[in-house]
Steps between C-alpha positions, in 0.01 A plus 500: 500500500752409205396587132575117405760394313659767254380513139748291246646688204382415198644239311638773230681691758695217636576299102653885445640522817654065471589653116737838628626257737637238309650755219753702754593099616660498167846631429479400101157648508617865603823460249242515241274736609729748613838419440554346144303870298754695765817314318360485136403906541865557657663242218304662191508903629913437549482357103267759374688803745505874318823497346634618160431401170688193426759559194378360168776225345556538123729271226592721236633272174821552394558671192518834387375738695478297806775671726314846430171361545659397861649793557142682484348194721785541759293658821365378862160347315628345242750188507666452156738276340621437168397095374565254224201459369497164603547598892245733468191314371612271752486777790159600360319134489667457871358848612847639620443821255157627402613663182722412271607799267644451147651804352485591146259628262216496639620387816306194672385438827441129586305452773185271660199725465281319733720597762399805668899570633641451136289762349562759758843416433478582082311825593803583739783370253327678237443800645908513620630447185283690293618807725839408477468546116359867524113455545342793643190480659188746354381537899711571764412261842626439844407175742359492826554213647188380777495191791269518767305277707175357300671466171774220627511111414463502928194708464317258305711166634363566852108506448600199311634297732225635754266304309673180407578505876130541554382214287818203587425572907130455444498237280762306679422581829130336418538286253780299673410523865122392334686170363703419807170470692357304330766250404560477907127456482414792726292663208265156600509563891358854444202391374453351840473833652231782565600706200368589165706382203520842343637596835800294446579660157438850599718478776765457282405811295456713773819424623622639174361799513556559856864438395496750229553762740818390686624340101471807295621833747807244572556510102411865421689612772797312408477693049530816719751453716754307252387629180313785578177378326248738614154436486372806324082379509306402822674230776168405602358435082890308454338280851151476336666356146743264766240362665268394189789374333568296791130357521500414123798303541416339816196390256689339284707378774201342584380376198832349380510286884112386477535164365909422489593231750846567567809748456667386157136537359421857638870609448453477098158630490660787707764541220264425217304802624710721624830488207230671230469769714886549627610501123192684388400751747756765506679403822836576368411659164178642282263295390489698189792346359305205386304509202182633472299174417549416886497820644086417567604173727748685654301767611253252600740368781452560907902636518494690185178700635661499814870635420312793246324600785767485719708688299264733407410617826862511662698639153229697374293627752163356345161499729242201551319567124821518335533102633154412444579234257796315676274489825219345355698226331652440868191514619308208291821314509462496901140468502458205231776285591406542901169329387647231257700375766233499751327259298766328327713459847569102592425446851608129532 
């Protein structure tokens, strides 16, 4: 006697299954996935290397006084020349000298104070000639100089581009392939078949998170061995944070794809969703640089909550509670735009 015929998979497994399938089928696919954060990480940790304090370049005016005042400038971290006045507000307003110095009595430094750079430069200048000219400091002090892994522009760069990797391969990698279905008009066909139409949808997002775990060992692996990024909290909490990320932004993958009805259209929405958070959410650089009237929205994002937490686990060593916050906002990001695009999604 035979047991009949065998048992069909359900129609989850095989949509996940038809989704893995079709991604490795695509060279441009894997570029982006895994290739493209590879060459920005290897690009930005060669122009960000350890490497010694670049010199400071200073006009001094011509005058009196000037070829002394260069004289006590003259060292490896300072560059100093002696300008016409005219050269050197010119150098200034250009940004080929930080500081310009005019000797005399008092002397002036002329500088752009809303430049970081320039006032570490009048703080060195200063400091230089004001020892040249006999100052002698009430305390004695000595420098100890400090680089190690956690505190580097790679350190926080990589965690980074972990998560803006995480959100452009969900988002494209559903939103797109969504799109191309159903302009071919195979979106239609489906609902032909024996499956659910949340079935279709999930499919997609638990190919995401099923691809979490091949996406982000590839990356972390890759900080350590170039850069030497360690992670110093828990690999499986940095996987935990991935794969949430991933699901909220396979969400909004989702979301963005339910009712466009071909490429150009989901392509822009893509952008229009997406550029806020590249320019907002710390990828390359803090957040907290912008001003504090926006620091609320930006907090509020998906990639913001997911590069703090990111960061905070593989920098700073910080358990589950300590990213309690970020991983609710992924959470109800995930959850709520999973259902609006369940209900909002165009079939036909």
């Amino acid at each position: 006697m035979t047991d009949g015929p065998p048992k069909p998979r359900s129609a989850l497994a095989e949509l996940t299954l038809a989704r893995f399938r079709l991604f490795f089928r695509e060279p441009s696919a894997m570029f982006w996935t895994f290739g493209f954060p590879v060459v920005l990480a290897v690009a930005l940790g060669i122009a960000f290397r350890n490497r010694p304090p670049e010199a400071v370049y200073v006009a001094v005016e011509a005058g009196p006084g000037a070829e002394k005042a260069l004289a006590a400038l003259a060292s490896t971290e300072v560059k100093a020349t002696v300008e016409d006045a005219a050269t050197a507000r010119a150098e200034l307003r250009v940004g080929k000298v930080s500081v310009v110095v005019v000797p005399g009595e008092p002397r002036t430094y002329r500088y752009d104070e809303t430049r970081p750079q320039a006032r570490l430069a009048r703080l060195l200048v200063d400091d230089r000639l004001q020892r040249a000219e006999g100052r002698l400091d009430p305390t004695r002090v000595t420098d100890e100089h400090v680089t190690e892994p956690g505190a580097r522009y790679i350190d926080f760069l990589v965690p980074g581009l972990l998560g803006m990797t995480l959100m452009s391969s969900s988002m494209w990698g559903i939103g797109y392939v969504i799109v191309e279905l159903r302009t071919k008009k195979l979106v239609k066909r489906m609902l032909a078949t024996p499956m659910r139409k949340g079935d279709f949808l999930l499919s997609f997002v638990v190919m995401r998170a099923l691809f979490v775990l091949i996406e982000v060992p590839v990356l972390v692996a890759f900080g350590w061995l170039a850069f030497d990024v360690r992670v110093v909290g828990s690999v499986l909490l940095v996987l935990a944070v991935s794969l949430l990320g991933a699901l909220a932004f396979a969400g909004l993958g989702l979301l963005v794809a339910s009712r466009a009805q071909n490429t150009q259209t989901v392509g822009g929405l893509m952008n229009l969703v997406m550029m806020p958070m590249f320019v907002g959410s710390g990828v390359f650089f803090s957040s907290a640089n912008f001003p504090e009237a926006v620091q609320p929205v930006l907090r509020a994002l998906p990639l913001t909550a997911l590069n703090d937490a990111l960061r905070a686990v593989i920098n700073e060593g910080a358990g589950a509670g300590a990213i309690a916050r970020p991983m609710v906002i992924l959470g109800l990001c995930g959850v709520l735009s999973f259902a609006a695009a369940l209900k909002l999604f165009r079939w036909l």
